[in-house]
C-alpha positions in Angstrom: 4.8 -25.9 15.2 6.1 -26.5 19.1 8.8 -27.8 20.4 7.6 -27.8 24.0 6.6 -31.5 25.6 3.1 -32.4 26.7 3.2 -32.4 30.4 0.1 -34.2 32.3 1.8 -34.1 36.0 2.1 -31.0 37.3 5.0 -30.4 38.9 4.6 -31.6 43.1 5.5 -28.0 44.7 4.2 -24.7 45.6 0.5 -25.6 46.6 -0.3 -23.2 49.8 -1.3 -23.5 53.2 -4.1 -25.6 54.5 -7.4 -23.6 53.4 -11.0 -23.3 54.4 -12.2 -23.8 50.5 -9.9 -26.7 50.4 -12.4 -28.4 53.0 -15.7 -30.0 52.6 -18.1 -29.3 56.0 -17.0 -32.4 57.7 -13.2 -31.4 57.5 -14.1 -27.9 58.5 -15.5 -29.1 61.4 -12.7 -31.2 62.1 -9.9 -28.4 61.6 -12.2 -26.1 63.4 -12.2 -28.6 66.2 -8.2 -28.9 66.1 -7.8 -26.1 66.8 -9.6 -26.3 70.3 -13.1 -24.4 69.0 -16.8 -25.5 68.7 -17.8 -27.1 65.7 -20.2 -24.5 65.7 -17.3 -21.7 64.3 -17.0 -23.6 61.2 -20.0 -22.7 60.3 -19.8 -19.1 61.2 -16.6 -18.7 59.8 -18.3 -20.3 56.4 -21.0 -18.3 56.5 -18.8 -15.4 56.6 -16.5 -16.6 53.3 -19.0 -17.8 51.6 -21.8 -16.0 51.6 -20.9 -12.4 52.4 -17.9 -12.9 50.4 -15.1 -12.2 52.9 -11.8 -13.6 53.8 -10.8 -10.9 56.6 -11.4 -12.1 60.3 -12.0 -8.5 61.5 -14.9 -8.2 59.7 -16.5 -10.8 61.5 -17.3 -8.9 64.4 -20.1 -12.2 65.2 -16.8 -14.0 66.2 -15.0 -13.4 69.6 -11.5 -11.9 68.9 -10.0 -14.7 70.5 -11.6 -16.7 68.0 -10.6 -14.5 65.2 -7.4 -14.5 65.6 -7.4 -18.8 65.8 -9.6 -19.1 62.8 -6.9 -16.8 60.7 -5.0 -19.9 60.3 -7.9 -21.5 58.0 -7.9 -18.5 55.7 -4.3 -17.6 54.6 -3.6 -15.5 51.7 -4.0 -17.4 49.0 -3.8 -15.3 45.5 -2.7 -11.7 45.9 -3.2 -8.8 43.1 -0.5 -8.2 41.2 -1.8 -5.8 38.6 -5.3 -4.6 37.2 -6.4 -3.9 33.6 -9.5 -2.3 32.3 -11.3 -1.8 29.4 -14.8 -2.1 27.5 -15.9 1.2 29.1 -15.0 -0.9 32.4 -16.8 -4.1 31.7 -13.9 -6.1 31.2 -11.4 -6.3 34.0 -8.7 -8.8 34.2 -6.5 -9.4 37.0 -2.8 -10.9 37.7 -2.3 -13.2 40.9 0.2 -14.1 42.5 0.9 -17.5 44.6 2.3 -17.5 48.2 5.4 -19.2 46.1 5.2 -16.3 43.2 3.4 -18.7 41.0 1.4 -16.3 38.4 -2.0 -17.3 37.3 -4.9 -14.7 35.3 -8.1 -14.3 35.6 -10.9 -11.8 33.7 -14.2 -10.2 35.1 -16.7 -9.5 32.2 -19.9 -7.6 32.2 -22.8 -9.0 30.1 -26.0 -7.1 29.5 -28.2 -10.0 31.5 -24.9 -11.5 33.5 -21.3 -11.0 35.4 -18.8 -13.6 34.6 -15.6 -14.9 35.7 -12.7 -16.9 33.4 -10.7 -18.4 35.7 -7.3 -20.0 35.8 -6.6 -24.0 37.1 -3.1 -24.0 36.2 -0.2 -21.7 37.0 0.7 -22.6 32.9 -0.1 -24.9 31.4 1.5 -28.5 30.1 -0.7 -28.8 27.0 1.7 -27.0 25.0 -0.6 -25.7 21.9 1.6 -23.0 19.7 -0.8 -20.3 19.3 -1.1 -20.2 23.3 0.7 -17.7 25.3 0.0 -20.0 28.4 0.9 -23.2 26.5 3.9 -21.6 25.1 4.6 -20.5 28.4 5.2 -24.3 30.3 3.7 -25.4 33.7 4.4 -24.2 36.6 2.1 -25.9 38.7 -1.5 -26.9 39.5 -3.5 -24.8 41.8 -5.2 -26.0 44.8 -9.0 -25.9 45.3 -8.4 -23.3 47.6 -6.5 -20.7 45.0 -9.6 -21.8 42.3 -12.0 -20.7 44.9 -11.1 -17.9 45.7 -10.4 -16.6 42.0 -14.2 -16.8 42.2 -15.0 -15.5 45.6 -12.8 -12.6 44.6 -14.7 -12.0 41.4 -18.3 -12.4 43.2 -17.1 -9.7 45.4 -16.3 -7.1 43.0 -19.2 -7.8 40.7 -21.1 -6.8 43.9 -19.3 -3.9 45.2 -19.4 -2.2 41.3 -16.0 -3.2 40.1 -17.9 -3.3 36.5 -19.7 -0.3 36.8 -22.5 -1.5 39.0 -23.4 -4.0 41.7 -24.0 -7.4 39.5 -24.1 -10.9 40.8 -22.0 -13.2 39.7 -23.8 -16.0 37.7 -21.5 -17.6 35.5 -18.1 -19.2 35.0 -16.0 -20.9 33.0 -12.7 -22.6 32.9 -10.9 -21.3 30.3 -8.2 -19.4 32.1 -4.7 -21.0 31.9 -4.4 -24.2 32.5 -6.2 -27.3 31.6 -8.5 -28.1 33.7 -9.1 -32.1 34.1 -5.3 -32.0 34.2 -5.7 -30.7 37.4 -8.7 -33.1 37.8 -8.7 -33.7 41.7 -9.4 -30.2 42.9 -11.2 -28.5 40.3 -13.8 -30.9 41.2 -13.5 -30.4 44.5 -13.9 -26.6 43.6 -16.7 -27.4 41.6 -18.6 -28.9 44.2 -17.5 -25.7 46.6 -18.3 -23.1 44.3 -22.0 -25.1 43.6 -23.0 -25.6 47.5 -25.5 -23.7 48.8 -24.2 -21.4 51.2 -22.8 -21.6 54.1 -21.3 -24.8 52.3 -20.5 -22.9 49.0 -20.9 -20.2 47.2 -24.3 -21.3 45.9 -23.6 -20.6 42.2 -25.6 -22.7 39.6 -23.9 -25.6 37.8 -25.7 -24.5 34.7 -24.1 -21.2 34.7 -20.5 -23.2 34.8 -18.5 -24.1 32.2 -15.3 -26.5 32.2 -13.2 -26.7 29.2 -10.2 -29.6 27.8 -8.3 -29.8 25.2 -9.9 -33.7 24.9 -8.3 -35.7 27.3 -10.9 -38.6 26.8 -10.4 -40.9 30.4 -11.0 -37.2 32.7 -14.0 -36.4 30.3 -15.9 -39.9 31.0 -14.5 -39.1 34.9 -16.3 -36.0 34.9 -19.5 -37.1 33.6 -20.1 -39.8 36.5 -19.6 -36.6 38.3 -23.2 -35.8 39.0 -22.1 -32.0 38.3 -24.5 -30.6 35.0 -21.6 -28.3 34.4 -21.0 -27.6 30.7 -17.9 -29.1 28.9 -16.2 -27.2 26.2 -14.1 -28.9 24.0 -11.0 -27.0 22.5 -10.9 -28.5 19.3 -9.3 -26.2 16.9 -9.3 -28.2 13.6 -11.8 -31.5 12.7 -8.6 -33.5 11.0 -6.3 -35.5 13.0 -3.2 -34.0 10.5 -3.3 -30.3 11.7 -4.3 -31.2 15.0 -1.8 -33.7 16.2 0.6 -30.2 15.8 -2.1 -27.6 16.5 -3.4 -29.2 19.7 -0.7 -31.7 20.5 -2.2 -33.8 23.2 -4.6 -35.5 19.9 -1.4 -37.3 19.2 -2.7 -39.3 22.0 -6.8 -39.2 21.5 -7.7 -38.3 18.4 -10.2 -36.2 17.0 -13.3 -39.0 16.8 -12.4 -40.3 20.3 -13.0 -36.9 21.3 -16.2 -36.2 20.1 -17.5 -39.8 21.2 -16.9 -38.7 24.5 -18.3 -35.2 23.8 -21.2 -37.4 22.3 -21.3 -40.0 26.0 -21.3 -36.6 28.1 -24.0 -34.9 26.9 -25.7 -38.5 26.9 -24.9 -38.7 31.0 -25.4 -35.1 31.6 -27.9 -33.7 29.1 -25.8 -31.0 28.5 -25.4 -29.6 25.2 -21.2 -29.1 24.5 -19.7 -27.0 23.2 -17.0 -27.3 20.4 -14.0 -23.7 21.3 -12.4 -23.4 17.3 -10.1 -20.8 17.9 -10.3 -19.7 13.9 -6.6 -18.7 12.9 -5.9 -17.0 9.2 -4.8 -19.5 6.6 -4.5 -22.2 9.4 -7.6 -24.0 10.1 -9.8 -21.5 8.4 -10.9 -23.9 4.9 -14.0 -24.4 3.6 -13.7 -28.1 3.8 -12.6 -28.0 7.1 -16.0 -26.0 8.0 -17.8 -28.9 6.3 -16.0 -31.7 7.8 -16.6 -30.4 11.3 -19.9 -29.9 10.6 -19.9 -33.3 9.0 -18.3 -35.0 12.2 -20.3 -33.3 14.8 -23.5 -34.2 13.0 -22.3 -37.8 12.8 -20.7 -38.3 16.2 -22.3 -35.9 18.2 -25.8 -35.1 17.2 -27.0 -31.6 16.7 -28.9 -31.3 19.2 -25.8 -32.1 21.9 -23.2 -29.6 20.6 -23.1 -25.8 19.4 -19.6 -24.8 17.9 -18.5 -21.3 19.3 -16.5 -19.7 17.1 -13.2 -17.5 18.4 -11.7 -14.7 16.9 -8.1 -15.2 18.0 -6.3 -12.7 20.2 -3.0 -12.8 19.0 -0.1 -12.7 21.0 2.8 -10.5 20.6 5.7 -11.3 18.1 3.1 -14.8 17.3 2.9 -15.7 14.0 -0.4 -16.6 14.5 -3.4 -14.4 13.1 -7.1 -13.7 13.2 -9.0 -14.6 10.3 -10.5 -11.8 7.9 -14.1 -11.9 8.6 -15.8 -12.4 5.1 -13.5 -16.2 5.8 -14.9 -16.3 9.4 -18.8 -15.4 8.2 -18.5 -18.0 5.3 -16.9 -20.7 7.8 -20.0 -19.9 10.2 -22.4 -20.6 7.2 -20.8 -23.9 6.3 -21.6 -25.4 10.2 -24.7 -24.2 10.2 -25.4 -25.6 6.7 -24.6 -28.7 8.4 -27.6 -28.7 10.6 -25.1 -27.4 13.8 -25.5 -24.6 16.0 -22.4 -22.2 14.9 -21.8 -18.9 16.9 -19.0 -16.4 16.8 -18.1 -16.0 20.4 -18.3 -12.0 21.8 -14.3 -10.8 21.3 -13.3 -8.5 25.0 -10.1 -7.2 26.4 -7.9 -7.0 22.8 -6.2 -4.1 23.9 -5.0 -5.4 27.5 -3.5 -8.7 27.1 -6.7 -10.5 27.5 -5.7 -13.6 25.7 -4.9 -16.2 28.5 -0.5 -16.0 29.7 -0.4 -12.9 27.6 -0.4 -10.5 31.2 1.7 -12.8 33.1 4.3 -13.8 30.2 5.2 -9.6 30.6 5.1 -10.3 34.3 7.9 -13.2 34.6 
């Protein structure tokens, strides 16, 4: 099904300047102090990214000029629009960055009735090569630093507050699902885990609770993460519940397979009592069996426990000229009956942005 290689180190090029979100406080302080100014600016200049959501120094009138123009060096450019869709009557916006190097990563603004939130990108591609992915299908590029992460979300915050989605929101929730895989990039989406989680003027003060982190299952970054001390939920992109379709459907379970997957599924809800969730992207005459409804449901009752993991059920998006398709929904409704038969929560997850390339490496494959 691909003929693309698994690729778990990112490429050691293109990361950006030097950048405040790239800091903790201490190293603010520090680079603050380099560059000949009070400890005290780190915190302004914090204060100012953070929380009123801004990365332009002449905005900060509290600052001296002189000091402006010195503390411009901490906030370079990081990710810069590249194109804007809409759609949803406006709730759904996805945008295209680009890197200082030209590296292309996506992300996607969504309005909720009771909540604003961001799907944001940890990759510029993505090494995990799964077939019916346009990112995966698409290679890696590179990761991207804490700094580019952050600011996806800062960005995001921003325009949920000025209106972008049709009024001023807040932004409460994220999730890792943009391209890339996540604990592949394990070092700095952690460290923009813990910014994006600080109160402000540390961080941007979002709740752990309202963030959630995906994998395709690699097993040694899932136990990392739960040591973490960061509630954040995991999702687990499973896909299929046998080890035959998956070793070609997700191709990094050639390496840890389906039950070591779920036992660490099973040990991170243990460590963080968060419930995870189980991403089955349900494709048309792929993965879409009865028996493979009941054997998921089967394993996840077995390994997991019911009460530790709810299966959210995706429609696919499919990509252009894929062979891949959705699943009719009397087979998607009857595959949703079968989990919950099995004593597992079983969802179908909300389906936005069809019509503009929503699905992740879709807008930046046209882009390239």
């Amino acid at each position: 099904m691909t003929s693309l290689p698994l690729v778990f180190e990112a490429p050691r090029r293109g990361l950006p300047p030097r950048h405040l979100a790239d800091l903790d406080p201490a190293d603010r302080k520090a680079a603050v102090a380099d560059l000949g100014l009070p400890g005290f600016r780190a915190d302004q200049l914090a204060r100012h990214y953070f929380g009123r959501l801004t990365a332009d120094v002449e905005e900060m009138t509290d600052l001296p000029a002189a000091a402006r123009e010195t503390l411009a060096s901490l906030l370079p450019p990081l990710v810069t629009p590249v194109t804007e869709q809409s759609c949803d009557d406006g709730a759904t916006r996805k945008m295209l960055w680009r890197g200082h190097d030209g590296a292309l990563a996506e992300s996607v603004l969504m309005a909720y009735p009771d909540r604003a939130t961001v799907c944001i990108s940890s990759q510029a591609g993505c090494g995990m090569a799964c077939p019916f992915c346009a990112t995966g299908q698409g290679g890696l590029q590179r990761n991207l630093s804490t700094g580019e992460i952050v600011d996806q979300v800062r960005q995001a915050a921003a325009a949920a507050r000025d209106g972008a989605l049709g009024e001023p929101m807040r932004l409460s929730n994220i999730v890792f699902m943009g391209m890339g895989e996540p604990l592949a990039n394990y070092k700095r989406v952690v460290a923009a885990l813990r910014r994006i989680t600080s109160p402000a003027p540390d961080g941007l003060g979002i709740s752990p609770r309202g963030i959630t982190v995906s994998t395709v299952g690699l097993v040694p970054a899932i136990d990392k993460l739960a040591a973490e001390g960061l509630p954040v939920t995991l999702a687990v992109s499973l896909h299929t519940p046998d080890d035959e379709l998956r070793d070609t459907l997700v191709p990094v379970n050639n390496r840890w397979k389906v039950g070591e997957v779920l036992d660490a599924a099973r040990r991170y809800a243990q460590a963080t009592g968060r419930r995870v969730s189980i991403e089955y992207a349900l494709i048309r005459d792929v993965n879409d069996q009865p028996w493979r409804a009941d054997l998921l449901g089967k394993l996840l009752r077995q390994r997991v426990g019911t009460k530790r993991v709810h299966v959210n059920l995706i429609p696919l998006n499919p990509t252009p000229g894929s062979e891949w398709d959705a699943s009719p929904r009397p087979v998607q409704d009857e595959f949703v009956r079968r989990v919950q038969a099995a004593g597992v929560a079983c969802t179908v997850r909300d389906t936005r942005g069809q019509e503009i390339d929503a699905a992740c490496g879709q807008l930046a494959a046209t882009h390239r």
